[in-house]
N, C-alpha and C positions, 0 to 999 in steps of 0.2 A: 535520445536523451535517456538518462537513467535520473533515477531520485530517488531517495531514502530516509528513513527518519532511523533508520539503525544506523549508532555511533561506529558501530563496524565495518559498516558499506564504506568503498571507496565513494559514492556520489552520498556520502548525509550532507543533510541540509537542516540545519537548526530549525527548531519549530520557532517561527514568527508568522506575524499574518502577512509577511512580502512573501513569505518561501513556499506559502501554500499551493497545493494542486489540485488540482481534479485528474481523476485518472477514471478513462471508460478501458472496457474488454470488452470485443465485439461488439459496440455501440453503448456499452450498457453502463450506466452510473458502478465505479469498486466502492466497496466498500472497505472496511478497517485494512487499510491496507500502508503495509510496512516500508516495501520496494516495487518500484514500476521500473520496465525495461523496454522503450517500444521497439527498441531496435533488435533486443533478443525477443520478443513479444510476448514478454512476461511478466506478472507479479507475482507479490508473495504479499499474504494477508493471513489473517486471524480468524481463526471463527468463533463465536461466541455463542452463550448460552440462551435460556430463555428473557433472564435479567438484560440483557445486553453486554456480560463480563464474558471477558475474552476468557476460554478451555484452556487452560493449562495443562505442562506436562503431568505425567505420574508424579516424579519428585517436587512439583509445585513449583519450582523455581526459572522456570520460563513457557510465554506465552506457546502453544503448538501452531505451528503453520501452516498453512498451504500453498504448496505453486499451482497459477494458473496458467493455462495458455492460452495465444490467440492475439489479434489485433491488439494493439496497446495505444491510446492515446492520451498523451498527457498533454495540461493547458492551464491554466489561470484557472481558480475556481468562480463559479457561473459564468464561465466563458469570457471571462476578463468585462464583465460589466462592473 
């Protein structure tokens, strides 16, 4: 399954509270994260500052990213409770 909250991805998914996810890497709660891939087992996420505001590029005009790798699980957020 792939998911994305970029209008760009072939899998975006509107932000509403049905569309939401949890996505873990290697067991582990992602955070600010943009695209999850479990099947290429990867995401791509934001890192932010001390504020909690996502690092921008040098031109300021979009957020900088990161890909991670490793296990990918996505699911209902808190586990479909």
């Amino acid at each position: 399954m792939r998911v994305s909250v970029d209008p760009n991805d072939r899998a975006f998914v509107a932000a509403d509270r049905h569309a939401q996810r949890e996505v873990k890497l290697n067991g582990e709660l992602a955070h600010h994260v943009i695209t999850a891939d479990d099947e290429l087992g990867l995401i791509v996420c934001y890192p932010v500052d001390e504020r909690n505001m996502p690092l921008l590029t040098k031109d300021g005009k979009s957020f900088k990213t990161i890909t991670k790798f490793g296990k990918v699980e996505i699911g209902p957020v808190d586990g479909g409770k």
